[in-house]
C-alpha positions as CSV (number, residue, x, y, z in Angstrom):
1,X,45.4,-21.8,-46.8
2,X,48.5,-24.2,-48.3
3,X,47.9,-26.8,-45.9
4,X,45.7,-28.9,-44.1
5,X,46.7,-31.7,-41.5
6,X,43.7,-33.7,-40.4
7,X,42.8,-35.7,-37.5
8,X,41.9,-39.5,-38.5
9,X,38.8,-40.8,-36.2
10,X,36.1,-39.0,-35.9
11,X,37.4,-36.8,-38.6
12,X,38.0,-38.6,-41.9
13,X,36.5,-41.2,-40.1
14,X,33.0,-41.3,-38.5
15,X,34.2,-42.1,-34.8
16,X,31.0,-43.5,-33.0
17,X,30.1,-45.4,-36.6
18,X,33.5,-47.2,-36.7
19,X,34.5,-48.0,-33.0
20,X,31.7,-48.4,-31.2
21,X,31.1,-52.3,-32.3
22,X,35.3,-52.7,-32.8
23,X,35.4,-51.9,-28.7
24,X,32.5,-54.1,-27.5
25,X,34.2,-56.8,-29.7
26,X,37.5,-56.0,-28.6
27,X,36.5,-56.0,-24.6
28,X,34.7,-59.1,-25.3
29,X,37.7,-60.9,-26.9
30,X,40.2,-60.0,-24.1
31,X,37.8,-60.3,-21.3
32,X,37.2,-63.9,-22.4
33,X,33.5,-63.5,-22.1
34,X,33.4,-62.3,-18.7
35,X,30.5,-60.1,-18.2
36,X,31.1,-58.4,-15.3
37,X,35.2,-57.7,-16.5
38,X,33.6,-56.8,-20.2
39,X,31.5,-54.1,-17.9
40,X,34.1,-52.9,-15.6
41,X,37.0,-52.6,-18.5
42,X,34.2,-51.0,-20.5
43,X,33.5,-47.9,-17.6
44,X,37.5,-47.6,-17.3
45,X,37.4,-46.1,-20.9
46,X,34.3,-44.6,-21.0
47,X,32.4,-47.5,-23.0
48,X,28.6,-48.0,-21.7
49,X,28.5,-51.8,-22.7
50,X,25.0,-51.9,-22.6
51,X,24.5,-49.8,-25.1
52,X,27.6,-50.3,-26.7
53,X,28.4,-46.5,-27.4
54,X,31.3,-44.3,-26.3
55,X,30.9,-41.1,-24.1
56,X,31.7,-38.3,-24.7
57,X,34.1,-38.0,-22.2
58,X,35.7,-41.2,-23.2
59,X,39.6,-41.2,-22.4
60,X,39.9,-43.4,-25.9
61,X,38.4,-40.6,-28.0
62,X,41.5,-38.4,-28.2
63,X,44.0,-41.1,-25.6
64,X,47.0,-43.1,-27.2
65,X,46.5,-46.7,-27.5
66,X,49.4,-46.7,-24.9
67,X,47.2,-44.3,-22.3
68,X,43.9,-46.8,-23.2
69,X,45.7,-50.6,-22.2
70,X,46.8,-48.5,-19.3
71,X,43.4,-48.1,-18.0
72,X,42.7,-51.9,-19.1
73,X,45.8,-53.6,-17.5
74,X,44.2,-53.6,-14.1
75,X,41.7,-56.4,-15.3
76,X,44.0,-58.1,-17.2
77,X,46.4,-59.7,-14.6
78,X,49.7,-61.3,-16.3
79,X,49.1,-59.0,-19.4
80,X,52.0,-56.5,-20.3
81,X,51.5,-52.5,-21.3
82,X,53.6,-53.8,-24.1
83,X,51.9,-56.7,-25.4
84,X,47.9,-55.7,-24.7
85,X,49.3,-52.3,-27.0
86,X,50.3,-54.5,-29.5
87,X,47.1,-56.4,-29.6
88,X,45.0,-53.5,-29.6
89,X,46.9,-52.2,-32.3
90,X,46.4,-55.3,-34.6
91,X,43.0,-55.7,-33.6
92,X,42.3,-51.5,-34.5
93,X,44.2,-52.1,-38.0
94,X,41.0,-54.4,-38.8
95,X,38.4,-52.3,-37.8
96,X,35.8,-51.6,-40.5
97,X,36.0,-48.2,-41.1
98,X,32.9,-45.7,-41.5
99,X,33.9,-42.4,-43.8
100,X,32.7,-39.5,-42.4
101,X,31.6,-38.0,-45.6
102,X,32.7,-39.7,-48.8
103,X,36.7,-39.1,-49.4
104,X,38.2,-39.7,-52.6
105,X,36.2,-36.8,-54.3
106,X,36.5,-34.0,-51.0
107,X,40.8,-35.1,-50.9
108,X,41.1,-34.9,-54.9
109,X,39.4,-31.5,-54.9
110,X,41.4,-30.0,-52.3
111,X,44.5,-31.3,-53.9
112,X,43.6,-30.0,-57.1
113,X,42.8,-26.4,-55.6
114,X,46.8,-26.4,-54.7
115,X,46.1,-27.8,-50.7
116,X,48.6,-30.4,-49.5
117,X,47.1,-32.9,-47.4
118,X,48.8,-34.5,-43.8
119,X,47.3,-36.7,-41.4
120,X,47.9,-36.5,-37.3
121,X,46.2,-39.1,-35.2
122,X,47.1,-40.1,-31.6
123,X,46.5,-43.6,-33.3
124,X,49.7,-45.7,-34.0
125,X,51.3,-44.7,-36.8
126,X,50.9,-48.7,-38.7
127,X,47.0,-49.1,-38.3
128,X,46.5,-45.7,-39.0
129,X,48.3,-46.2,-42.1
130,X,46.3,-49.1,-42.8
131,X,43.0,-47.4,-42.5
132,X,43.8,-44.9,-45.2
133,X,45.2,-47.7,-47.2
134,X,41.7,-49.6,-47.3
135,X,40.1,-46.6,-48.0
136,X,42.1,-46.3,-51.1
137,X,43.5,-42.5,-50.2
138,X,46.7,-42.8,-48.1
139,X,48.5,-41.4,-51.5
140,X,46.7,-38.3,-50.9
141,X,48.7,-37.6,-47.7
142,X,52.4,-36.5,-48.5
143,X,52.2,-36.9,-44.4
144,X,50.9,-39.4,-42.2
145,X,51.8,-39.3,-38.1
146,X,50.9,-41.3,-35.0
147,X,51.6,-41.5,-31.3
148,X,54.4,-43.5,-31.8
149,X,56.4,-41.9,-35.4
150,X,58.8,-39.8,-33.2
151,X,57.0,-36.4,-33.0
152,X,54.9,-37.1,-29.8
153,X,51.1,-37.1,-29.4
154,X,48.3,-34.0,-29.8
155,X,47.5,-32.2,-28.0
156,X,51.5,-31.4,-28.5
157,X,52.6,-29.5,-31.0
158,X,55.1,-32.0,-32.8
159,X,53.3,-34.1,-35.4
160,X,51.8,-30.6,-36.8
161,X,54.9,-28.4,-37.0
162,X,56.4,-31.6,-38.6
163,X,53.9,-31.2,-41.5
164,X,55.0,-27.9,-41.9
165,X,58.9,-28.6,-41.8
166,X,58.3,-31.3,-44.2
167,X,55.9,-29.1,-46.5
168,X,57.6,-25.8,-46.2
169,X,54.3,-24.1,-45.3
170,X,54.1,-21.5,-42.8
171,X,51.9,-22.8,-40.1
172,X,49.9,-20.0,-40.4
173,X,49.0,-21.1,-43.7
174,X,47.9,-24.6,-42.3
175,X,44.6,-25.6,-41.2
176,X,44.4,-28.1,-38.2
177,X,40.9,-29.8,-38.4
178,X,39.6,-32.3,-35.9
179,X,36.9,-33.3,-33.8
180,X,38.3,-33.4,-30.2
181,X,39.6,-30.4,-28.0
182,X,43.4,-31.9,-27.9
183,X,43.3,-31.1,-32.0
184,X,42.2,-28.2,-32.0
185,X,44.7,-27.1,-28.3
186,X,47.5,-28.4,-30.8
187,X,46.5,-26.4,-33.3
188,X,46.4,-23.0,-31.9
189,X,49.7,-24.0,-30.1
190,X,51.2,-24.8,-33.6
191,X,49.9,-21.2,-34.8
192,X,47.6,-23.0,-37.2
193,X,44.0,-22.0,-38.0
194,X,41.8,-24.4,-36.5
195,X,38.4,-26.2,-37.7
196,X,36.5,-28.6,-35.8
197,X,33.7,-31.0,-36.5
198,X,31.0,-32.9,-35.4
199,X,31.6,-36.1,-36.5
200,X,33.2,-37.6,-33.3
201,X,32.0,-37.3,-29.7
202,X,32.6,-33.9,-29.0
203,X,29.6,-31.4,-29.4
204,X,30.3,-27.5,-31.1
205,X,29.9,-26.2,-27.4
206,X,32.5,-28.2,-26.5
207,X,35.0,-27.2,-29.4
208,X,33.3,-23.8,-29.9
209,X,36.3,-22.2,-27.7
210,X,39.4,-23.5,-30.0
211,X,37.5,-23.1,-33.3
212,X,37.7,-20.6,-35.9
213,X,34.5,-22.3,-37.4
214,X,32.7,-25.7,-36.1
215,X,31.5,-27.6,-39.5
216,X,29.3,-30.6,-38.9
217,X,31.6,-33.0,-41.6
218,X,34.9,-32.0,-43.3
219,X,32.6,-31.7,-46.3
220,X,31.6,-28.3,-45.8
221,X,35.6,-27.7,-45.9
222,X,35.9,-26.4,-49.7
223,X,33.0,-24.2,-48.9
224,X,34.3,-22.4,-46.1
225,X,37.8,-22.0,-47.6
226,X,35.8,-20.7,-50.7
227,X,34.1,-17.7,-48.4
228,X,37.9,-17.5,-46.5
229,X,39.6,-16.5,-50.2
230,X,36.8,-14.6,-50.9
């Protein structure tokens, strides 16, 4: 493999670690301490307040922020799509931001071994950005896409076949890896391999289908491409 065009949460990020105290403080903020709205905006997106965890099903896990405010709006009279998007977006850029396995070692690596790096999230392209900024790794991406860069949203095909245009890599010398069925569906569509992982919501049953291997961290990565040149 020349390529390899990751997910962002749940993937180089560890999703339930990272967004499950941002949301309950995000609800709380816009529902202006309104328990029962906190609760009801909450079940629309597949947040169990209570116990302040995402499920699995959650439309947020692989949803634009555009496709999430929609589900919010309804409790939000006199808010715009445009304006609760924009909030959400700043609010997202600050979240704190759990690694799913440590990064600057696992990115270098696979650099140095001759891979070139991409990131695809159905994030928005500027707190996305910012994420791998804090983390101190963005520079290891000669490709970084969201929702809203112009090449649409996973589980389309557009941000991926972009990296490839971009790179000049065949996309079946790319390796889309990701933690939710819509990266892995844009994967296979791209005619990518596909690897998916346990560190979002999604269990290897649920991925098992779309995968060519289910890792539990993209830290097993240099091992299985080791065994895949072998």
């Amino acid at each position: 493999m020349e390529g390899i065009i990751f997910d962002k949460d749940g993937t180089l990020f560890d999703f339930q670690a990272t967004w499950n105290a941002w949301a309950m403080d995000f609800l709380s903020t816009i529902g202006g301490g309104d328990a029962q709205r906190i609760r009801q905006m909450g079940t629309a997106i597949g947040f169990d307040v209570a116990a302040q965890r995402f499920a699995p099903d959650s439309p947020a896990i692989a949803g634009t922020p555009s496709e999430v405010a929609s589900l919010l709006l309804p409790f939000l009279p006199g808010s715009s799509p445009a304006a609760l998007v924009m909030r959400m977006n700043r609010s997202a850029a600050e979240a704190p931001m759990q690694e799913a396995t440590p990064l600057q070692p696992l990115l270098s690596a696979l650099i140095a071994g001759g891979v070139r790096l991409g990131v695809a999230t159905n994030d928005a392209e500027a707190p996305a950005k910012t994420h791998l900024q804090r983390a101190g790794i963005i520079e290891k991406f000669e490709f970084v896409a969201g929702c809203d860069s112009g090449f649409g949203a996973k589980p389309a095909t557009g941000q991926l076949l972009a990296f490839a245009d971009l790179t000049g890599i065949h996309p079946g010398r790319i390796l889309m890896v990701g933690d939710s069925r819509h990266d892995l569906l844009a994967g296979r569509a791209a005619g990518m391999g596909t690897v998916g992982v346990l560190t979002g919501l999604a269990t290897a049953a649920d991925l098992a289908d779309l995968a060519d291997i289910v890792l539990p961290d993209i830290g097993h990565l240099p091992g299985y491409l080791s065994a895949q040149a072998a």
